[in-house]
LUMRO-118201 format. One record per residue: x, y, z of N, C-alpha, C in turn; residue number from 1; residue in three letters; chain. Coordinates in steps of 0.05 Angstrom, whole numbers. Atoms other than C-alpha are relative to their C-alpha. Layout:
BEGIN
X;Y;Z;X;Y;Z;X;Y;Z;NUM;Ala;A
...
***
This chain:
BEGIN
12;20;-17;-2025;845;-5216;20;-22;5;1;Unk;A
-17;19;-15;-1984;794;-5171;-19;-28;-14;2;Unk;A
3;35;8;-1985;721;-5211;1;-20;27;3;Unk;A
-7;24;-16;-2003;664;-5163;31;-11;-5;4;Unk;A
-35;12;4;-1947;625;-5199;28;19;24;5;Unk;A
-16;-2;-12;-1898;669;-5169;1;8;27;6;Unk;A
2;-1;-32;-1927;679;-5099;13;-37;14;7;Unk;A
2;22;-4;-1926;600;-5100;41;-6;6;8;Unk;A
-43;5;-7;-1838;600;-5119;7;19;16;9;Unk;A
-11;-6;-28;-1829;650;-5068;5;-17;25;10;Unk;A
1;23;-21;-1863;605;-5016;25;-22;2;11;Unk;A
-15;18;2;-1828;550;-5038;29;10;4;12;Unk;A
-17;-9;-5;-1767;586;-5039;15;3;27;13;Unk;A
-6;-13;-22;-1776;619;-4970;4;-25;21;14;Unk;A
8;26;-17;-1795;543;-4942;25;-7;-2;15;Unk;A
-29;21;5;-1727;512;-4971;21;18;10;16;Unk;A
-28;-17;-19;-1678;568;-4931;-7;-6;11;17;Unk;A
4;10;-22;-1717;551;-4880;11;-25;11;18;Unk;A
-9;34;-13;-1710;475;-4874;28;2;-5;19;Unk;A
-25;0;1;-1644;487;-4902;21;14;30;20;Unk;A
-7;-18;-29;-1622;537;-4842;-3;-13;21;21;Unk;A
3;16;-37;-1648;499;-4785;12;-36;-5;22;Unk;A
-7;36;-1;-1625;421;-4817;38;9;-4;23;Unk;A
-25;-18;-7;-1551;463;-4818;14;0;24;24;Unk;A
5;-15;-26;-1563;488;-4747;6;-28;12;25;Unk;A
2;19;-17;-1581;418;-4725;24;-19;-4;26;Unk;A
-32;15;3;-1518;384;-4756;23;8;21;27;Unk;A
-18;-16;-8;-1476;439;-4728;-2;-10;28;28;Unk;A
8;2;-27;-1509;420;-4660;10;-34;10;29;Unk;A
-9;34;-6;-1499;345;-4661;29;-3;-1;30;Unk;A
-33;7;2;-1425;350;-4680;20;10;29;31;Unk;A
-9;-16;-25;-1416;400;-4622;-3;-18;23;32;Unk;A
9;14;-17;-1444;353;-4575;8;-26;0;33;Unk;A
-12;18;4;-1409;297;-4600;25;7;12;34;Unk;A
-20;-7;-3;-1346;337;-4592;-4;5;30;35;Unk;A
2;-5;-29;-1369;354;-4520;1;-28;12;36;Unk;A
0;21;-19;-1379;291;-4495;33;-18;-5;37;Unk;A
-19;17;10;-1311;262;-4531;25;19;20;38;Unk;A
-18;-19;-22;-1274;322;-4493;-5;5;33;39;Unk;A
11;-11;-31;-1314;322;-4424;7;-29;12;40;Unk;A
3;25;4;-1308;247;-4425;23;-3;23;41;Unk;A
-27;4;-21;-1235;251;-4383;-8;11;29;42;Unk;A
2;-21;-13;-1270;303;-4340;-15;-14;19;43;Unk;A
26;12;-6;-1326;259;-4319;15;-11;35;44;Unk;A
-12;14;-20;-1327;230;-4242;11;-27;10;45;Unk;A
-6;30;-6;-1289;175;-4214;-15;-19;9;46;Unk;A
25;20;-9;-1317;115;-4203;17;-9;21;47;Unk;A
-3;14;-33;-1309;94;-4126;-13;-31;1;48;Unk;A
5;24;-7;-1311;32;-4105;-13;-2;27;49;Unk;A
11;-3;-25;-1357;16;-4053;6;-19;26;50;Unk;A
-17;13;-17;-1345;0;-3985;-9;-17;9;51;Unk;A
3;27;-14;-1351;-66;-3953;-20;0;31;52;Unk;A
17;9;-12;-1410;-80;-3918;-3;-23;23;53;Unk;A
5;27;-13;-1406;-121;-3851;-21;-9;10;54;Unk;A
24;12;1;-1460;-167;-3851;-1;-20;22;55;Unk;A
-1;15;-31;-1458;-194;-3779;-27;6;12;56;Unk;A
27;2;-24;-1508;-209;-3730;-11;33;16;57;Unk;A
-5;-28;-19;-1495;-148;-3688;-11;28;-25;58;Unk;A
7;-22;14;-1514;-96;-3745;-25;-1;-13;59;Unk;A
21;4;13;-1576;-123;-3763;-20;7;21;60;Unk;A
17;-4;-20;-1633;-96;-3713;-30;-4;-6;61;Unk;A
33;-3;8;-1708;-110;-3708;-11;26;22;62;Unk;A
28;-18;-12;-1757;-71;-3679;-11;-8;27;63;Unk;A
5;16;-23;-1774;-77;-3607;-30;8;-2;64;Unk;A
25;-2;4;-1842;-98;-3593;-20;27;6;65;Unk;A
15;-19;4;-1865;-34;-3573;0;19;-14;66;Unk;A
-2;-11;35;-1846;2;-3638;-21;-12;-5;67;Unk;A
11;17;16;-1882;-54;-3669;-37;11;6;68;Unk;A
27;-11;-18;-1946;-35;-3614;-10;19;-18;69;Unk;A
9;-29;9;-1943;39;-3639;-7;3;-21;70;Unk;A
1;2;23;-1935;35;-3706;-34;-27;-6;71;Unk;A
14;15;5;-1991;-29;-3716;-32;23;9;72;Unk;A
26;-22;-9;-2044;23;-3671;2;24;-23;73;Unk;A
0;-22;18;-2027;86;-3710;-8;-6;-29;74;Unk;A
3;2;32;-2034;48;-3782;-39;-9;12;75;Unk;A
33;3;-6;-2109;17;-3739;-17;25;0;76;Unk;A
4;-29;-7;-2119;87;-3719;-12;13;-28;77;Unk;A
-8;-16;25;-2106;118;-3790;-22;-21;-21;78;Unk;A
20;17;19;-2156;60;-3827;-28;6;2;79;Unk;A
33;-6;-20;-2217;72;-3775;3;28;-10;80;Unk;A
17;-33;13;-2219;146;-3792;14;3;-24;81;Unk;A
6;-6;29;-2205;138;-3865;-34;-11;-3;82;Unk;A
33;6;2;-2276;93;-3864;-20;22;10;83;Unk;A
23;-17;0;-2310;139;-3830;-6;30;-11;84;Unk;A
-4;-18;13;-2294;195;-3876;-16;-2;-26;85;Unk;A
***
């Protein structure tokens, strides 16, 4: 007849390769990843500088009033038949 007791130190046994095997695994994984980023690190993209923005009169545009028309009806439009929905 199979003793509890030693079903119990198997378990225990079988549990501690376990956590041992995967807390191993996860070291192995962090160092790798450390090492990737310390080697990829040169690889990485340049940083551009961005380009100069002229901020003049002339590049700034509004909206001519009948945009403004269309758009103000279409959002009236689009309110009235949400209510009556």
């Amino acid at each position: 007849m199979i003793d509890i007791g030693s079903l119990l130190i198997d378990a225990a046994t079988l549990m501690g390769t376990g956590m041992a095997v995967v807390f191993i695994f996860l070291t192995i994984l962090v160092y790798l990843v450390r090492l990737m980023s310390t080697c990829l690190r040169d690889e990485a993209l340049p940083v551009t500088t961005p380009v100069p923005v002229n901020k003049s009169a002339s590049s700034v545009t509004t909206p001519s009033p009948q945009v403004v028309a269309a758009i103000s009806a279409a959002v009236h439009q689009y309110r009235h038949s949400a209510i009556q929905q």
